[in-house]
DOPA-916563 format. One line per 10 residues: number of its first residue (from 1); their letters; for each residue x, y negated, z of C-alpha. Coordinates in pm, 1 decimal. Layout:
NUM	A	X,Y,Z  ...
This chain:
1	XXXXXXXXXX	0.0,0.0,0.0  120.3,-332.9,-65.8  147.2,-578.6,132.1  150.1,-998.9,66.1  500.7,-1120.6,128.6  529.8,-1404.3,391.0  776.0,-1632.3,545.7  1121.2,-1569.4,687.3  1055.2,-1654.8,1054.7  1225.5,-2021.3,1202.2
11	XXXXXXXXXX	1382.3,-1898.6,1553.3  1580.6,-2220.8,1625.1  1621.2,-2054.6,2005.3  1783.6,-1717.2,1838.8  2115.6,-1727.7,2027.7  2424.9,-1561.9,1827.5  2518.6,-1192.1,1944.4  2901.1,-1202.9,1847.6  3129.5,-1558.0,1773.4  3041.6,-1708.1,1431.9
21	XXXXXXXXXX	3339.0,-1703.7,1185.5  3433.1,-2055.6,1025.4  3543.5,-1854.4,736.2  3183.5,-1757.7,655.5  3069.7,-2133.4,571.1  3205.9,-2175.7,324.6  3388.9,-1994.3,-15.4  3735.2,-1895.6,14.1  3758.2,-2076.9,-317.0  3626.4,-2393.6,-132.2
31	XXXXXXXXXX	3915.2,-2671.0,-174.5  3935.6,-2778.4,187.1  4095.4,-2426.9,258.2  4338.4,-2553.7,4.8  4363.5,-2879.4,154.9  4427.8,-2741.5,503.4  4726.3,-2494.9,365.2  4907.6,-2808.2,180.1  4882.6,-3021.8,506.0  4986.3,-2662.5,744.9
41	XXXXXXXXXX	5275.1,-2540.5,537.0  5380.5,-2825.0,239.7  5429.5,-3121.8,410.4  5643.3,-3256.7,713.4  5427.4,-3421.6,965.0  5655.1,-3445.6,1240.1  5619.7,-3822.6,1214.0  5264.3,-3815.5,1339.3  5378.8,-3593.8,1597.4  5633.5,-3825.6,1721.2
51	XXXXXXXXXX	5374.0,-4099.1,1824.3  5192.8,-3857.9,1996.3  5237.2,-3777.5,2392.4  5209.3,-3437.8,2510.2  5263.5,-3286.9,2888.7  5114.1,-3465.2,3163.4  4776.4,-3494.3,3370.7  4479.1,-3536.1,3141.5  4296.4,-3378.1,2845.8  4486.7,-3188.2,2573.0
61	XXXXXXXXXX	4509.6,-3430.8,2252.3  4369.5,-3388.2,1924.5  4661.1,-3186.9,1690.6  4787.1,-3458.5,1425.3  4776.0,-3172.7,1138.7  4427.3,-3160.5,1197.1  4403.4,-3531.6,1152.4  4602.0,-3556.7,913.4  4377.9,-3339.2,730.7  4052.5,-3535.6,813.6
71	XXXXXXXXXX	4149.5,-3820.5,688.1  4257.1,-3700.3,373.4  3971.1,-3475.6,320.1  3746.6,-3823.3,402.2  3931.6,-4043.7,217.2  3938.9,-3767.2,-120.6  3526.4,-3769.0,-67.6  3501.0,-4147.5,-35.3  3479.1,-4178.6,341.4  3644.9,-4413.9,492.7
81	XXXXXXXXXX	3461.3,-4562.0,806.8  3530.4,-4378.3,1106.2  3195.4,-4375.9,1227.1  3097.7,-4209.8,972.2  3396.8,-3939.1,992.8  3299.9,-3855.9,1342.6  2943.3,-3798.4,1192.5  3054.1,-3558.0,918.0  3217.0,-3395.5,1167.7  2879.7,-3280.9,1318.2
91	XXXXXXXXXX	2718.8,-3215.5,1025.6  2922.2,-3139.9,719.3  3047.6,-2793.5,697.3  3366.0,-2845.8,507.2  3461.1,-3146.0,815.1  3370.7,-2901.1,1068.6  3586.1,-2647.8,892.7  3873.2,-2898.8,938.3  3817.2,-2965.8,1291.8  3771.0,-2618.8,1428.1
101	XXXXXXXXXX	3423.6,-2725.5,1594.5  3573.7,-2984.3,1798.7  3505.6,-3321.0,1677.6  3680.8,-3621.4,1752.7  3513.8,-3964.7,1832.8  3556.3,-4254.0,1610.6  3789.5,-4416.6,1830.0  4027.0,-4130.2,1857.8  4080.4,-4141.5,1422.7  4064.4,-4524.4,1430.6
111	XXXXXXXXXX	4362.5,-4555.7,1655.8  4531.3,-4280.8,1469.2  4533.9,-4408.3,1144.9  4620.4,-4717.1,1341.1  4885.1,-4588.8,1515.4  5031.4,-4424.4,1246.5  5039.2,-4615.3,950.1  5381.1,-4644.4,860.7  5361.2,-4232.8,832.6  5060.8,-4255.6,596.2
121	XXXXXXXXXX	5228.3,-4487.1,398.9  5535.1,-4182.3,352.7  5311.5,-3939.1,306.5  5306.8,-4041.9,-40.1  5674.2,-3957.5,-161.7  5582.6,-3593.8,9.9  5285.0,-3517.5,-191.5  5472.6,-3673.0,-523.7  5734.0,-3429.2,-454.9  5459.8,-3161.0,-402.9
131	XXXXXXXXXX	5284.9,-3237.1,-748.8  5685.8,-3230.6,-916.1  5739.1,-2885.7,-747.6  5398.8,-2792.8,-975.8  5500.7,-2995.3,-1294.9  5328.5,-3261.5,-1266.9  5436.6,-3638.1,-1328.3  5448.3,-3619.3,-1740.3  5706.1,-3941.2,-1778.7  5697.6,-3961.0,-2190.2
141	XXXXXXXXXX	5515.1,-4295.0,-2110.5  5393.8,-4423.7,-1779.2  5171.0,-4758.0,-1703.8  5156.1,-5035.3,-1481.6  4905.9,-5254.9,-1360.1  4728.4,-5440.7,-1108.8  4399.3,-5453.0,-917.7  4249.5,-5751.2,-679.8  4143.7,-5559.5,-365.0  3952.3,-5731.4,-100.2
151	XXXXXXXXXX	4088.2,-5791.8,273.0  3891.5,-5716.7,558.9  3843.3,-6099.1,586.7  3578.3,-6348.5,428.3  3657.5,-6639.8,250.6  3476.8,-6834.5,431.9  3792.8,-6836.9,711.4  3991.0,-7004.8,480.9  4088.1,-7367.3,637.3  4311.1,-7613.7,542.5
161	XXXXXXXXXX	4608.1,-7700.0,714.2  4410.3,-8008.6,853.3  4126.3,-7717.8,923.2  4385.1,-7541.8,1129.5  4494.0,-7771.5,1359.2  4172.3,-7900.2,1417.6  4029.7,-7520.4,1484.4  4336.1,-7443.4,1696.4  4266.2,-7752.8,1896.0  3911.2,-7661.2,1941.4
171	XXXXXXXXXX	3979.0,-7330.8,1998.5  4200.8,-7443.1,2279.5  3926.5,-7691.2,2429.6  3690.9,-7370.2,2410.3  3905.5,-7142.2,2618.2  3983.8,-7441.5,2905.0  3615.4,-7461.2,2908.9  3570.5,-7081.0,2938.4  3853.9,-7037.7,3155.2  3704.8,-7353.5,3419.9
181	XXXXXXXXXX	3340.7,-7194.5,3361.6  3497.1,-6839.4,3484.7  3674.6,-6984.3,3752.0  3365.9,-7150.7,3903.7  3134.4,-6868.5,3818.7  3400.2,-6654.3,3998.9  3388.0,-6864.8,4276.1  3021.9,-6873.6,4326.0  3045.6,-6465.5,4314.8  3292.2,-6433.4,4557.1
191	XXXXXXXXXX	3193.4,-6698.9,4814.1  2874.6,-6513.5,4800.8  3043.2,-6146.3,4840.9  3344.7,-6238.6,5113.1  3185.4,-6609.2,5217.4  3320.6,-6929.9,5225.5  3636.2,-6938.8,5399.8  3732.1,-6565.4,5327.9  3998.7,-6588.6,5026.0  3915.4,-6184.2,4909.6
201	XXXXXXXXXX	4149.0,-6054.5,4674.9  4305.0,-6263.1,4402.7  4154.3,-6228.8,4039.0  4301.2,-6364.1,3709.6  3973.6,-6478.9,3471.0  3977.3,-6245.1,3218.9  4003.6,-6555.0,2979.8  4336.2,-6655.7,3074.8  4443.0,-6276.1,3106.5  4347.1,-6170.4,2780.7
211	XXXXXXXXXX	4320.4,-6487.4,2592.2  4132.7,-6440.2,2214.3  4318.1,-6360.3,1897.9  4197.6,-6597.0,1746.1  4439.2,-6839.5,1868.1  4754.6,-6624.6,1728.0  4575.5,-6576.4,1404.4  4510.1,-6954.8,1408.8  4893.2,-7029.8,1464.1  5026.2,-6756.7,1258.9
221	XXXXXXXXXX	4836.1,-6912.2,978.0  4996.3,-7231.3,1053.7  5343.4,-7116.7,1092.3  5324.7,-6979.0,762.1  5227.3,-7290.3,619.2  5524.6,-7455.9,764.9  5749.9,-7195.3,614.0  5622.9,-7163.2,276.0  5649.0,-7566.8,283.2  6034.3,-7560.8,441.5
231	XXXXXXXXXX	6115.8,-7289.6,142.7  5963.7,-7484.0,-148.1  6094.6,-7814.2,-33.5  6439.1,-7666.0,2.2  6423.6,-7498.8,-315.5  6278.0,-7814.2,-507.2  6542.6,-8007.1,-330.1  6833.8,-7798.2,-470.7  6682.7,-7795.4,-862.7  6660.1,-8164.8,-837.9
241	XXXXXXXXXX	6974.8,-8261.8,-694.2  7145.3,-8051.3,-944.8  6932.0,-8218.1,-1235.6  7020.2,-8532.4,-1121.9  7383.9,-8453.4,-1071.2  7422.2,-8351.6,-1447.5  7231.1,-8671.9,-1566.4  7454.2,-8894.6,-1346.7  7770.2,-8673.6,-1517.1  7620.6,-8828.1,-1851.6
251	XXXXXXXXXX	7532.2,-8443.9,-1975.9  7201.8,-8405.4,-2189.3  6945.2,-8165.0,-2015.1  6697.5,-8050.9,-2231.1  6409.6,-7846.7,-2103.0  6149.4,-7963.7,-1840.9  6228.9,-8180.7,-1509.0  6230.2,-7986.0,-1213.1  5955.4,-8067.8,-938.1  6100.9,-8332.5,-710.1
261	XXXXXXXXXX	6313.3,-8459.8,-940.3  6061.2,-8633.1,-1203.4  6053.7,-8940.2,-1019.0  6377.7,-8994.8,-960.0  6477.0,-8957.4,-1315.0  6204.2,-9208.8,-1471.5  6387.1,-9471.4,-1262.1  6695.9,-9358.2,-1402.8  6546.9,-9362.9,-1765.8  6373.3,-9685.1,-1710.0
271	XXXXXXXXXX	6703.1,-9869.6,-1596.8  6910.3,-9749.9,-1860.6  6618.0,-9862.9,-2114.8  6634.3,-10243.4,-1909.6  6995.2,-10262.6,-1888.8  7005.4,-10185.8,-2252.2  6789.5,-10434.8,-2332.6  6948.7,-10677.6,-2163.3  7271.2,-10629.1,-2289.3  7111.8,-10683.3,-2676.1
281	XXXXXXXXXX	6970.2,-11026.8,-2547.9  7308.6,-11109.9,-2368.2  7469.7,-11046.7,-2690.9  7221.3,-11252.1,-2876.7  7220.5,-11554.6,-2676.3  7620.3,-11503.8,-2693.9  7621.3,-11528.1,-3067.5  7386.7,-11841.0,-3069.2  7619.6,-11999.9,-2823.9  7892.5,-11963.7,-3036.2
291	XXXXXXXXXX	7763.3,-12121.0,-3320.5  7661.3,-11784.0,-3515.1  7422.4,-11814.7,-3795.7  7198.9,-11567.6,-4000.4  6855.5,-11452.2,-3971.4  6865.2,-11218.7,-3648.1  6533.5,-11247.1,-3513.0  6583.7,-11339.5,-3137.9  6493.8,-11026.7,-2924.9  6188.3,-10955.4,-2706.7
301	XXXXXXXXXX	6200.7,-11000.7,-2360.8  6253.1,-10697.5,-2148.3  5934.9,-10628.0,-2016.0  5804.7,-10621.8,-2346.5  5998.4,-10381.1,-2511.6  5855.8,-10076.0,-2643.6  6093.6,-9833.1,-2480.3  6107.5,-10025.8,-2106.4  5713.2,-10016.5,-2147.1  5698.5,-9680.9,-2211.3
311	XXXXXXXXXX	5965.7,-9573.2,-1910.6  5765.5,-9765.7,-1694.6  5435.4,-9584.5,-1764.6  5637.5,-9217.1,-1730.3  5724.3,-9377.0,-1380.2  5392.0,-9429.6,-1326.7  5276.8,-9120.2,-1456.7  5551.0,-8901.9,-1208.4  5456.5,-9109.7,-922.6  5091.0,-9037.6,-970.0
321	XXXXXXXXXX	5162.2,-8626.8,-1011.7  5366.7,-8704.7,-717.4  5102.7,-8789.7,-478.0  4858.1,-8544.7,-662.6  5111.9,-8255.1,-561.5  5161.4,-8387.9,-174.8  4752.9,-8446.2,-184.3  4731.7,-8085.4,-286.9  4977.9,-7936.4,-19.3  4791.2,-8041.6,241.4
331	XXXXXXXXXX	4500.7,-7868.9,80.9  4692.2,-7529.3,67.9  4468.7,-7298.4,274.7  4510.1,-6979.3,504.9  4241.8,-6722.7,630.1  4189.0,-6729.9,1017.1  4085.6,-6333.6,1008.0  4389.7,-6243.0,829.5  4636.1,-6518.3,708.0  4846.0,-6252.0,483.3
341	XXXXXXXXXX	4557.1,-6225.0,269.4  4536.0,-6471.6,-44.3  4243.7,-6612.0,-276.2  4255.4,-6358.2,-604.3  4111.6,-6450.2,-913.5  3908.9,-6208.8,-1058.9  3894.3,-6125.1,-1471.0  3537.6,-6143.0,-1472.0  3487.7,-6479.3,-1292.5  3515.1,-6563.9,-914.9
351	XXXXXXXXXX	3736.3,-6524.6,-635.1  3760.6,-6246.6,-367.6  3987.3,-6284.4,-32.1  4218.9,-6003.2,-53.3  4577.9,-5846.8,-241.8  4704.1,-5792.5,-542.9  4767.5,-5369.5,-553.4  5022.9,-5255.3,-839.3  5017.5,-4882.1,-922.5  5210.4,-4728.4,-1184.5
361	XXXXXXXXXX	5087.8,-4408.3,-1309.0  5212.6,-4100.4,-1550.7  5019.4,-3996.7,-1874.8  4849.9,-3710.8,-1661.6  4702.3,-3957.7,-1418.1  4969.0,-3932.3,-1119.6  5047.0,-4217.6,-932.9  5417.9,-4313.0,-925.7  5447.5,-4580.9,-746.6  5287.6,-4877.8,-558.3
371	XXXXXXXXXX	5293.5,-5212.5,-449.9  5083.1,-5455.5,-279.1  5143.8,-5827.2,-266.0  4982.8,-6176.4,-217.0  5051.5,-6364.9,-593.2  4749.4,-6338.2,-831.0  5029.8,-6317.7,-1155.0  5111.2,-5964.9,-1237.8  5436.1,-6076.2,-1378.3  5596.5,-6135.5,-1053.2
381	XXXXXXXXXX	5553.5,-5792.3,-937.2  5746.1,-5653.0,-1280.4  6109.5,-5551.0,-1146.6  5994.3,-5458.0,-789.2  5753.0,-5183.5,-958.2  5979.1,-5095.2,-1259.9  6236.7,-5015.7,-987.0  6003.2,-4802.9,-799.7  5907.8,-4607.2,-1152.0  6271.6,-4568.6,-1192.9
391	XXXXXXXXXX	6351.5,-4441.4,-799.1  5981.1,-4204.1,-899.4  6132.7,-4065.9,-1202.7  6472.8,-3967.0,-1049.3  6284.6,-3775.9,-737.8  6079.4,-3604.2,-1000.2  6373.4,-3484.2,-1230.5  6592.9,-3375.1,-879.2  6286.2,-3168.6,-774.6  6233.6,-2990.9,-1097.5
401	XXXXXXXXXX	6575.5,-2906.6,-1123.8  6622.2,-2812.8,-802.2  6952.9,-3035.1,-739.1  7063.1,-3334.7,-731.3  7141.3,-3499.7,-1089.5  7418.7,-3795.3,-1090.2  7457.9,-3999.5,-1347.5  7094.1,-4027.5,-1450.5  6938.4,-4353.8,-1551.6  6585.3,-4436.6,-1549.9
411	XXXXXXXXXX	6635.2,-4509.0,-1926.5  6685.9,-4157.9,-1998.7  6438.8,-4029.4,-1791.5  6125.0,-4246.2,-1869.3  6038.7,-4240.8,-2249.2  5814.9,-4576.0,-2281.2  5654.4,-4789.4,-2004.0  5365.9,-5018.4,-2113.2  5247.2,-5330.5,-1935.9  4919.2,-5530.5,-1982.9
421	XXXXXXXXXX	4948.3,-5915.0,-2110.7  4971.5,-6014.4,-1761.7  5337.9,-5925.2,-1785.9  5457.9,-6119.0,-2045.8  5767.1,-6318.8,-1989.8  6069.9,-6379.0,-2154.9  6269.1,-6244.4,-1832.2  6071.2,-5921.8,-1828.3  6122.6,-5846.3,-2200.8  6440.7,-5878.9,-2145.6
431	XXXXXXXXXX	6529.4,-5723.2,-1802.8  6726.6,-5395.9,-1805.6  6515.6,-5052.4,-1756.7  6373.5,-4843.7,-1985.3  6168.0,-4892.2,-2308.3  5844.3,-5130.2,-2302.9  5564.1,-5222.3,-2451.5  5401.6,-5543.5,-2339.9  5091.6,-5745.4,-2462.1  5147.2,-6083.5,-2623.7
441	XXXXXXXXXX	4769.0,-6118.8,-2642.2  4425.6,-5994.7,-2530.3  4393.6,-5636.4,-2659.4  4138.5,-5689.2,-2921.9  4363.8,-5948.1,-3127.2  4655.9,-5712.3,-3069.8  4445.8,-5469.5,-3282.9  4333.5,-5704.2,-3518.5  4610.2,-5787.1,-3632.5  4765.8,-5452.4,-3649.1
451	XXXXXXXXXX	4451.4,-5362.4,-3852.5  4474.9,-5717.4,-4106.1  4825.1,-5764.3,-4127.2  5025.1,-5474.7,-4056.7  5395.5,-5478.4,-4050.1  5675.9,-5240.7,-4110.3  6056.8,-5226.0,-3992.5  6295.7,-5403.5,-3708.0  6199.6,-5746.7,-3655.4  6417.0,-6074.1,-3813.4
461	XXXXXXXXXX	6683.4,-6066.3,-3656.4  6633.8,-6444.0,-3551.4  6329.9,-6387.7,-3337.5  6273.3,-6444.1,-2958.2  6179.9,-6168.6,-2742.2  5816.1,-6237.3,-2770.3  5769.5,-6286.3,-3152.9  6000.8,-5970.6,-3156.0  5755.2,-5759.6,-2916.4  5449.8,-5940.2,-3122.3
471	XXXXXXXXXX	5643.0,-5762.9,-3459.2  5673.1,-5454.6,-3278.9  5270.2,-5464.1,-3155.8  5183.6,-5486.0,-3527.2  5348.4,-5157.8,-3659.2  5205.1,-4830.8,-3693.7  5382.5,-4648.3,-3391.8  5367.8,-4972.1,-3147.5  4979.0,-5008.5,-3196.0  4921.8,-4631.6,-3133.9
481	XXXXXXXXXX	5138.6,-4652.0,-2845.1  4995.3,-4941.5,-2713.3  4672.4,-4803.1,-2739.5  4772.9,-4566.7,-2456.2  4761.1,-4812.2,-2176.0  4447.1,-4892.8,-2088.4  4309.5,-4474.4,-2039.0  4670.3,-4442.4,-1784.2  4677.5,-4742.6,-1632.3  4323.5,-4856.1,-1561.0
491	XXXXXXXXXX	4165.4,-4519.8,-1487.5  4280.2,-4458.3,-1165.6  4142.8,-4816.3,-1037.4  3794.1,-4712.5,-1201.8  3839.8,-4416.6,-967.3  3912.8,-4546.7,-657.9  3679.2,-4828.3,-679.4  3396.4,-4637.8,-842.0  3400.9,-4266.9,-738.6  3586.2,-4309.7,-410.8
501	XXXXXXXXXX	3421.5,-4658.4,-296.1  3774.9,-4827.6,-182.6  3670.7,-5214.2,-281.4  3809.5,-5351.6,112.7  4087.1,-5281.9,315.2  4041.5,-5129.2,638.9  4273.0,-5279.9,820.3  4457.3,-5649.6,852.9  4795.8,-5785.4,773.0  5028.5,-5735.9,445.0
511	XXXXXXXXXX	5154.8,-5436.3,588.9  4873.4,-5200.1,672.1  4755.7,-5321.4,326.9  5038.3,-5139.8,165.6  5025.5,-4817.6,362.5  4652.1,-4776.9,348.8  4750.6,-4840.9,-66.0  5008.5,-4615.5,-51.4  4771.8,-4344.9,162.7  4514.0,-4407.1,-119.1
521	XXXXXXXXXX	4746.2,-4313.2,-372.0  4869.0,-3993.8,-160.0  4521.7,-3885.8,-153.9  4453.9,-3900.2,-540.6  4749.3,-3752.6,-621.1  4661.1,-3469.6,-393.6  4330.5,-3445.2,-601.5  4499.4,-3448.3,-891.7  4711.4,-3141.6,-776.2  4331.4,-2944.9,-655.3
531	XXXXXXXXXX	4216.3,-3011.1,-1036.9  4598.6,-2863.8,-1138.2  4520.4,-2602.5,-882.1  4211.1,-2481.9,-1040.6  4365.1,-2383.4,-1358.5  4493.0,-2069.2,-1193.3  4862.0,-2231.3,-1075.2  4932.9,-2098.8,-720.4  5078.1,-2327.5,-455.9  5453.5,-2328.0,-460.5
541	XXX	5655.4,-2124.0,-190.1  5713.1,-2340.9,114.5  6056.5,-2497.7,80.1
């Protein structure tokens, strides 16, 4: 007889007869078992150890290998708040897989990451050497760009230096005011607790023991003002003087006047142009003295020649940028939440508080190296990074041969390295390194004219290093190459912003911002070794 089928039954108060095993949740084929095994046996964690205090009265800590692992497993799924860690931790399998069943609080992987950042930010040169050991890190031609990521600050704690001293001065007022309304509020408690006359035990107001950041962030931001003024003032000082020093030797300096110096050097220009002038009337009025004939017209007076006229409107004209440029440093303005953090301009339009993060990454999507910096220009950050892609390329080639190669130059080991219009200078066309390949235009008018007017051969030999890259960018092979750059270089920003939600920095201060960068870019390497992984490749033997 049949009978109707039903329901499995919901016993949430069935109690488990024998110990579940973790290694029933999920597949053996799962990638956190692979992530756990790279963290266990692949790389050296000591230096999260080392922070770490063991012995003692108290509960046993959380092991670092374990959060080690967390964080990378969170970060590689696009988790990065650690409230939201602790959560998974409760109720994600693969995070509870990770942390045995014990789960640590937010506050526990806050002030590890915290703690430990400087690790985190060598953790990177591990797993590159990792992802060498299993071939990857192709180097036939390699990318760099940039990326505007925001701080955690807002822009609207930017102040002026004017805003700064007037905050820090307010912010001092505010804390005597605290401090006096504490010490009378403490006063008030205690006569009521001890009485009157009885002193009770002495008490600091936590104002004036603890006294708010806000007043070191307000004069850090200042004393970085002051410096970055000192420097520029110093270095203006020295271009001038030496401008000025090779005018007054009677030498002709072509090329613009230095900053500082433009002033200085209209007055010299607009005495020479009077003195000259009066020397033609002195001669004049010499010859008509002595009786000289002819039809000379007499000469104008100075102040209405042409060339004293027009000295004395360049005078004008420096004294005016002048006082536009000393207007405009006292404008110069610093964030209160994190004064390392900059104003970025962004390609679409708009301005985000934040850094400017450099990665340089392989044709199979590793990322070599990174950088994070304050300038909005790319260009700046061109022979920091192409040394790090050179330093990359040599621990890659050492760990796939297995010992140490002398000799080798980055030249030989990096086939082509191709760089974004943002790049373009004269110095970094012409710096030593490897091959390059970098924009004198927007993309689509690079191809355009590759497509119109294509060219063939070495350029003239008369051309300047960016007509002679702009020949190059027209040719068959240097178009094709070209075309390259964008799928490298920009693909891994798409990913981290888009897939893996890293838009803000965590943390504050120049510093953290390039080991949380350089943690990022440990992480996606890492996935890029799971996807390797997948394709059958076992895991090296532990070294």
């Amino acid at each position: 007889m049949l009978v109707a089928k039903g329901y499995r039954p919901v016993n949430r108060d069935q109690q488990f007869l024998l110990p579940p095993d973790m290694r029933e949740w999920v597949p053996p084929t799962h990638p956190v078992w692979t992530v756990i095994e790279i963290v266990d046996t692949h790389l050296d964690t000591s230096a999260f150890h080392g922070s770490r205090r063991t012995g003692g009265a108290g509960r046993a800590g959380y092991d670092p290998d374990m959060l080690v692992t967390l964080l990378i497993w969170a970060w590689s799924r696009g988790v990065r708040s650690s409230r939201q860690i602790e959560r998974a931790c409760s109720e994600v399998v693969s995070y509870r897989v990770i942390c045995a069943g014990d789960t640590p609080d937010h506050v526990t992987i806050s002030r590890f990451r915290k703690d430990n950042h400087t690790a985190c930010e060598a953790l990177f040169t591990q797993v590159l050497i990792l992802a060498a050991r299993l071939g990857l890190g192709r180097l036939e031609t390699i990318a760099l760009d940039g990326v505007k990521i925001a701080s955690n600050a807002s822009k609207d704690a930017n102040r002026t230096e004017d805003g700064l001293r007037k905050a820090a001065e307010a912010e001092a007022a505010r804390i005597a005011v605290a401090a006096a309304a504490a010490h009378a509020a403490t006063d008030d408690a205690e006569d009521d607790l001890f009485g009157e006359d009885d002193p009770g035990p002495g008490q600091v107001p936590a104002e004036l023991a603890d006294p708010s950041t806000r007043s070191a962030r307000i004069a850090e931001a200042l004393a970085q003002l002051d410096a970055e003024k000192d420097a520029e003032r110093c270095e203006r000082e020295g271009k001038a003087q030496d401008y000025l020093a090779r005018l007054d030797a009677g030498q002709t300096v072509m090329g613009r006047v230095p900053v500082g110096a433009e002033v200085a050097a209209a007055e010299r220009r607009l005495a020479e142009a009077v003195a000259a002038q009066q020397a033609v009337i002195e001669r004049f009025q010499g010859g008509t003295a002595a009786g000289g004939g002819g039809t000379r017209f007499a000469p104008k007076p100075v102040d209405e020649h042409h060339l004293v006229r027009r000295r004395r409107t360049e005078l004008a004209t420096a004294l005016r940028k002048q006082g536009e440029r000393t207007a405009a440093a006292g404008q110069r303005r610093r964030n209160t939440t994190d004064p390392d953090s900059r104003l970025q301009p962004l390609r679409g339009g708009g301005w985000v508080q934040g850094y400017n993060c450099q990665a340089f990454t392989s044709e199979d999507g590793l990322i070599l190296a990174t950088g994070v910096g304050t300038g909005p220009a790319d260009y700046d950050y061109f022979p920091e990074m192409v040394d790090k892609a050179g330093a990359a390329a040599h621990l890659i080639d050492t760990t796939r041969r297995g010992t140490e190669q002398t000799g080798t130059s980055p030249e030989e080991l990096i086939g082509v390295m191709l760089f974004d219009a943002g790049y373009c200078s004269r110095e970094n066309l012409t710096a030593p390194g490897p091959d390059r390949l970098i924009a004198t235009g927007k993309s689509r008018h690079l191809e355009a004219a590759a497509t119109a007017d294509p060219v063939t051969g070495p350029p003239p030999p008369q051309a300047d290093p960016i007509q002679a890259m702009t020949h190059r960018l027209r040719t068959e092979a240097g178009i094709a190459t070209y075309r390259k750059r964008s799928p490298i270089a920009e693909t891994v920003f798409g990913h981290a912003k888009h897939n893996l939600g890293f838009r803000r920095f965590t943390s504050r201060g120049l510093d953290r911002a390039r080991s949380e960068w350089a943690f990022h870019a440990a992480v996606h390497n890492l996935g890029k070794i799971l996807t390797h992984l997948t394709g059958g490749t076992p895991l090296p033997a532990t070294p």
